[in-house]
C-alpha positions in Angstrom: -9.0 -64.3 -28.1 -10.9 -64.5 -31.6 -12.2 -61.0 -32.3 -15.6 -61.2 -33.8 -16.0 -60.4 -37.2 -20.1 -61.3 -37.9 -23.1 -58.9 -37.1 -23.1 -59.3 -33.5 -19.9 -57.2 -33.7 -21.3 -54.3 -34.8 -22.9 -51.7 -32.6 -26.6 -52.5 -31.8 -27.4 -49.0 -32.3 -25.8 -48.4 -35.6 -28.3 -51.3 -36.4 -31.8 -49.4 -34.8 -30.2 -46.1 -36.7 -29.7 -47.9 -39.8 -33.5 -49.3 -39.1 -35.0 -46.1 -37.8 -33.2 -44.0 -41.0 -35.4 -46.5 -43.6 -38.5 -46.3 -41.2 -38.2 -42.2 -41.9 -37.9 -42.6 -45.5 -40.8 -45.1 -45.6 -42.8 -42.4 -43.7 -42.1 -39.6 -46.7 -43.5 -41.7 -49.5 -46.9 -43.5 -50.3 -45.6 -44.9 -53.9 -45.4 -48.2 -53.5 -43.1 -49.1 -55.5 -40.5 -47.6 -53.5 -42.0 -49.3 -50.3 -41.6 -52.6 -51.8 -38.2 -51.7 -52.8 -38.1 -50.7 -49.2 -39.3 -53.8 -47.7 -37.2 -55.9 -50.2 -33.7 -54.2 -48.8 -34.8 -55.0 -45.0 -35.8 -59.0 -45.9 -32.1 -58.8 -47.7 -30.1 -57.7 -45.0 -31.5 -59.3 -42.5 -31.8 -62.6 -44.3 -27.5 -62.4 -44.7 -26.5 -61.1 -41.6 -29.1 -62.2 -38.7 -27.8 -64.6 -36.2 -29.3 -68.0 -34.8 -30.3 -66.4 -31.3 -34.1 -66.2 -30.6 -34.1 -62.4 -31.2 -33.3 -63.1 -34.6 -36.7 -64.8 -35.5 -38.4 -61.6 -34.7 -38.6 -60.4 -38.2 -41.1 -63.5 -39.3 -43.5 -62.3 -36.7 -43.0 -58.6 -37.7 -43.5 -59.5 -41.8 -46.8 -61.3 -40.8 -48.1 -58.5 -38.8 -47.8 -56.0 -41.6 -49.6 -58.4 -43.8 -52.1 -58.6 -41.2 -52.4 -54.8 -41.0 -52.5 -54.5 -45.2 -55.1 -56.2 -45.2 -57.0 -54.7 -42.7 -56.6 -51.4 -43.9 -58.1 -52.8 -47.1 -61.2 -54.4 -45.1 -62.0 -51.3 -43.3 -62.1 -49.6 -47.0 -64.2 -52.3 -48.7 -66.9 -52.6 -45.2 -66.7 -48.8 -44.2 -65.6 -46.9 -47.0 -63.1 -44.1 -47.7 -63.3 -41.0 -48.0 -61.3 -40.9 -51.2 -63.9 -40.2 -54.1 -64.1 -42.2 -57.2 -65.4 -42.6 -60.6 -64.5 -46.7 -61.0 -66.8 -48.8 -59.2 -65.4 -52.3 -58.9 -68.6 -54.1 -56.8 -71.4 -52.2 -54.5 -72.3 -53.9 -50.8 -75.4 -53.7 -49.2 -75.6 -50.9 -47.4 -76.9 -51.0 -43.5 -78.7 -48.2 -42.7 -77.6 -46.4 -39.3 -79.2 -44.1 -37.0 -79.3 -40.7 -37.8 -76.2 -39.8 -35.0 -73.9 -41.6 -36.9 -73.9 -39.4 -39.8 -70.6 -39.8 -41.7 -70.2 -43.3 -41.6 -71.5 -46.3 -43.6 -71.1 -49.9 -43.7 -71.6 -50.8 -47.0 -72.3 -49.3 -50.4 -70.2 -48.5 -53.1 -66.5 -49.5 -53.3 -64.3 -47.6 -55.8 -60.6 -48.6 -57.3 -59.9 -44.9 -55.9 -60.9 -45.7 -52.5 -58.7 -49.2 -52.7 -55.5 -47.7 -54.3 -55.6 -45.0 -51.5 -56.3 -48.0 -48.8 -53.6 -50.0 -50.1 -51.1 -47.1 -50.2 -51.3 -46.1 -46.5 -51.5 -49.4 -45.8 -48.4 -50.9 -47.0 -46.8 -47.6 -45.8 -47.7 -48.9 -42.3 -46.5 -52.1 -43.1 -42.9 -50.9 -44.2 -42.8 -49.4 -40.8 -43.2 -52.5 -39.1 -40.8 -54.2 -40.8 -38.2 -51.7 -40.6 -38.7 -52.1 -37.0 -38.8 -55.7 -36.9 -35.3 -55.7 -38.6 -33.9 -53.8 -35.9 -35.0 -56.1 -33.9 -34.0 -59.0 -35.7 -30.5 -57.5 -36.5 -29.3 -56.0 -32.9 -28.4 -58.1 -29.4 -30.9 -56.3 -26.8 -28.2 -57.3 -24.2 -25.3 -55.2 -25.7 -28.0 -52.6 -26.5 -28.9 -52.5 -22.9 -25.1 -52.7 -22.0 -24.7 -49.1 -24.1 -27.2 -47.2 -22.9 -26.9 -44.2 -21.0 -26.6 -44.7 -16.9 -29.9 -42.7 -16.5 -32.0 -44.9 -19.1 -30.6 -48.1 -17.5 -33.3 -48.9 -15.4 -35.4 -48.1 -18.1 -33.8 -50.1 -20.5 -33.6 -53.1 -18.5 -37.2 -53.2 -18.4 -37.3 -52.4 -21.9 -35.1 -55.7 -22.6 -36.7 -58.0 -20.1 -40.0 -56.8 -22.1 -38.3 -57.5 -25.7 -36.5 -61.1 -24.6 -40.0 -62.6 -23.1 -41.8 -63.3 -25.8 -38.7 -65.0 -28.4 -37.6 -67.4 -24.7 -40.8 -68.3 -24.6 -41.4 -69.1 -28.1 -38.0 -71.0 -28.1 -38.8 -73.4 -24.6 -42.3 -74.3 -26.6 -40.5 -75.5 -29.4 -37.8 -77.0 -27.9 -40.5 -79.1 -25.2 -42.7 -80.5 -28.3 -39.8 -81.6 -30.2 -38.8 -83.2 -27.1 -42.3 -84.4 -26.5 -42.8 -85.7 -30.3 -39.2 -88.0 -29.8 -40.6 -90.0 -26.5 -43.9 -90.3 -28.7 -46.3 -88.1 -27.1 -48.8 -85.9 -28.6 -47.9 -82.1 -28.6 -51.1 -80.8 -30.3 -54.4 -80.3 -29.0 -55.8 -79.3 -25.6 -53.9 -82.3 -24.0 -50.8 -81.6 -25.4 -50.9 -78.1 -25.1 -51.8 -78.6 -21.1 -48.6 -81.0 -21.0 -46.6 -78.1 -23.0 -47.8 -75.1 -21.0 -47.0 -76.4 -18.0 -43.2 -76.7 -18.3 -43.2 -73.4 -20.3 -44.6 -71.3 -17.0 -42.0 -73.5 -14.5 -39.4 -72.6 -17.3 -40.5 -68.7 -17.1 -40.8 -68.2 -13.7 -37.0 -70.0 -13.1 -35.8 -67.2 -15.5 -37.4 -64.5 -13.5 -35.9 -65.8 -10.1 -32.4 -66.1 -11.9 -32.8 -62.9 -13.7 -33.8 -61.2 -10.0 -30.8 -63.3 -8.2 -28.1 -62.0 -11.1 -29.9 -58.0 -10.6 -29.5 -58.3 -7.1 -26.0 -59.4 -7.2 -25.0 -56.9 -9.1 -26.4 -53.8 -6.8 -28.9 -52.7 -9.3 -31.1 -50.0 -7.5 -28.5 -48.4 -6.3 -27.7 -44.4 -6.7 -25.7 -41.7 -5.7 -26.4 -38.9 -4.0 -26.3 -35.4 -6.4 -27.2 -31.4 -5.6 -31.1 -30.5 -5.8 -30.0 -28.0 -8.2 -28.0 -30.7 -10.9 -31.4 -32.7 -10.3 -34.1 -29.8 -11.2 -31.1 -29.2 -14.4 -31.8 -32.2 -15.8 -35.1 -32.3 -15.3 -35.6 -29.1 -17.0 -33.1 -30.5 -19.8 -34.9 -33.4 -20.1 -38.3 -32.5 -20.3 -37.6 -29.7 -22.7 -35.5 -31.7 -24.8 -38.0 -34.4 -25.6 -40.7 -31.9 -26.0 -38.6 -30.2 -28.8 -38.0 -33.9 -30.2 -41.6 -34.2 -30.3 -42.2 -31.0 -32.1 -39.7 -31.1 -34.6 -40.8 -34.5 -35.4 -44.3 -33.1 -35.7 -43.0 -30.3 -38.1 -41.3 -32.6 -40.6 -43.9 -35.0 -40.7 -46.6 -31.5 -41.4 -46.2 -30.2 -45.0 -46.7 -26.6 -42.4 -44.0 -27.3 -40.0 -41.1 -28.1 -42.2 -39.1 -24.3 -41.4 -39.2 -25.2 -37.6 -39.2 -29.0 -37.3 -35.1 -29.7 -38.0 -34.5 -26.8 -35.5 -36.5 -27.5 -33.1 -35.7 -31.3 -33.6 -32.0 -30.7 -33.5 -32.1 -28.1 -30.0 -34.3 -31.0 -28.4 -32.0 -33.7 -29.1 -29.2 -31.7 -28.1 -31.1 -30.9 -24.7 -32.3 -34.2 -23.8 -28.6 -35.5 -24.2 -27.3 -33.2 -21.8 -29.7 -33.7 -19.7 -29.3 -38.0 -19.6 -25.4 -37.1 -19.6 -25.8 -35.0 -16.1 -28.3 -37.8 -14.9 -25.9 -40.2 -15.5 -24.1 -38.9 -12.4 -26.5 -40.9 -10.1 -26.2 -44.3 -11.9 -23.1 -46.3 -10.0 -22.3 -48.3 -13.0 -19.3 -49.7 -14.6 -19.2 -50.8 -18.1 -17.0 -54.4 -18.7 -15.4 -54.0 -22.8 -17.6 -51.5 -23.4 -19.1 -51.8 -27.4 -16.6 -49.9 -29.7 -18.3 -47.1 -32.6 -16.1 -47.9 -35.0 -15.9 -47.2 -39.1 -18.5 -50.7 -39.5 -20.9 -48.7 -37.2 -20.7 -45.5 -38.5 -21.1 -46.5 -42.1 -24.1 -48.6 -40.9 -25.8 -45.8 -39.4 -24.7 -43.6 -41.9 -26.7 -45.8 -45.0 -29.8 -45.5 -43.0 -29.6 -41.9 -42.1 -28.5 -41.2 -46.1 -31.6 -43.2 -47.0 -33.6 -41.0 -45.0 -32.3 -37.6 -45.8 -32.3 -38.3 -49.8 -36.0 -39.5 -49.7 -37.7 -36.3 -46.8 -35.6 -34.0 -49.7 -37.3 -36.0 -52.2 -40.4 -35.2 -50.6 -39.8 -31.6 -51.1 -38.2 -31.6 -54.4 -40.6 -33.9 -56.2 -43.6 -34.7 -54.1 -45.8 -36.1 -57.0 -43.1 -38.7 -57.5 -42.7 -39.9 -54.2 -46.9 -39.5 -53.3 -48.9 -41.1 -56.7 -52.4 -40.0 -56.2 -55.3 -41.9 -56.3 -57.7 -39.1 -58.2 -57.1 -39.7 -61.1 -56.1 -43.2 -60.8 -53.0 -43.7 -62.8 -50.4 -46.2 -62.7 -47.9 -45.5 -60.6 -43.7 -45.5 -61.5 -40.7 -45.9 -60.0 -38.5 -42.4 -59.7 -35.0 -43.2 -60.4 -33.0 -41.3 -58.5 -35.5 -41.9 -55.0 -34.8 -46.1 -55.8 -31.0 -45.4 -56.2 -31.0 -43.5 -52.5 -33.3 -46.2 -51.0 -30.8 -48.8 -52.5 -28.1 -47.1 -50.4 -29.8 -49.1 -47.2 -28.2 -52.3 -49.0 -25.0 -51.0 -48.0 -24.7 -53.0 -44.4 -24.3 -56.3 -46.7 -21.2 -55.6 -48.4 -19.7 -54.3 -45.2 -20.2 -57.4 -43.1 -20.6 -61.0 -43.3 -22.6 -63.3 -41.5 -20.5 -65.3 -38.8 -21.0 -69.2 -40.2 -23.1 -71.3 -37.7 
């Protein structure tokens, strides 16, 4: 049997770590710049090394949704104003007057370069998040992620999956029916087409959902063994605790107040919560068939992504005014060379794989 050599063979979750790292580094920096440097390594990798499954168009749709929220973000500056002050009016609206309860918020008035810069800033650092997300989503086969989860998330995951897979099958049976449409000469376009389209589509949909229940059923999902009330309250407690700790650590190091007690706490709830899915994985009767191997690929994957992140939150630290340009005074802002080298350390999943020819 060929062994595959492409980005399908690599571990779906060094792919969301690799993701998830550049999503954390976005989150420590508003230069923008480095976000478009950001942005740029995501479109690069994931125009080499994505696949032609329907997943893999996911990243389009995740792009034009950042746009969408950029601009936005810039609206809600221009009609509602910021709160930034500034010196450099560009144009001045005409203001609505509002009732005396809604002190605090115009629509209207003056809008300042200040006021846009900061807009755009937060903006676009929004927008990297998205599309560090859509990469991951673009990049890693929701089946073999589903296939290495934990026994207690499975359930969870399954849903999770189902959710994910919807919306590209459905996408995909559109296309492929006007295509099919536009060779026998029928219109696909307008109300009549779109009738003639949707119909299929739904018949197409709920076959899936039958098969998909038919395969589940088959395959004894539901089922669960029996444990000890006290393993159960164990990881419970575990569980709980754990993602509460995840929660607050990740609230610490995203504070400039919490950052003595957000890696510890992050690092004891991550800790917890795994030992507490690892004891609930006793009640999960599930086999794995060639389980998804970790190997070097993976862990130098994961690794780029979680390099790109530490380098950048201790470039937050070390050099804030590099890594946040403010707005007051407006200044130009420039491109810190050692933060660009680390955030060019995400383009290291390109050289390590190829993309499997079509």
């Amino acid at each position: 049997m060929r062994e595959r050599s492409g980005p399908d063979s690599i571990h779906p979750g060094a792919w969301w770590t690799w993701s998830l790292g550049l999503a954390t580094a976005a989150t420590r920096t508003t230069n923008p710049l480095l976000l478009t440097l950001l942005i740029t390594v995501t479109a690069y990798v994931v125009a080499t090394h994505r696949t032609s499954a329907p997943w893999s168009r996911s990243y389009a749709a995740f792009a034009k949704l950042a746009l969408a929220v950029l601009l936005v973000r810039l609206f809600f500056a221009t009609a509602l104003g910021s709160p930034v002050p500034g010196t450099h009016t560009l144009l001045t609206l005409p203001e609505v007057p509002l009732p005396h309860w809604a002190q605090g918020i115009r629509l209207g008035g003056e809008v300042t370069a200040e006021g846009l810069a900061f807009a755009f800033y937060d903006g676009l650092r929004l927008a990297a998040l998205l599309v560090c997300v859509g990469a991951a989503n673009a990049l890693a086969n929701p089946a073999r992620l589903l296939k290495s989860l934990p026994g207690a998330l499975y359930e969870t995951g399954v849903a999770v999956v189902v959710a994910l897979t919807f919306a590209p099958n459905l996408v995909a049976d559109v296309r492929r029916l006007r295509a099919a449409r536009r060779l026998r000469g029928r219109p696909d376009r307008g109300p009549r087409g779109l009738l003639q389209v949707g119909l299929p589509v739904l018949e197409g949909a709920l076959e899936r959902s039958v098969a998909l229940a038919a395969a589940m059923d088959a395959r004894g999902y539901g089922r669960s063994a029996q444990v000890p009330a006290s393993v159960r309250r164990t990881t419970t407690a575990l569980t709980l605790g754990g993602l509460l700790g995840v929660c607050a650590g990740t609230y610490g190091l995203l504070t400039a107040e919490g950052g003595v007690y957000g890696l510890p706490l992050l690092l004891a709830g991550v800790l917890a919560a795994a030992a507490g899915l690892r004891l609930g994985g006793r009640r999960t009767l599930r086999t794995r068939y060639r389980p998804d191997p970790w190997d070097r690929r993976a862990w130098l994957v994961a690794g780029s992504g979680a390099a790109v992140a530490a380098l950048l939150t201790a470039g937050s630290v070390l050099d804030p005014g590099a890594l946040t340009p403010g707005a007051v005074p407006l200044v130009a802002p420039t491109l810190p060379l050692w933060p660009a080298a680390a955030v060019l350390l995400g383009l290291a999943p390109a050289s390590l794989t190829s993309r499997e020819p079509s």
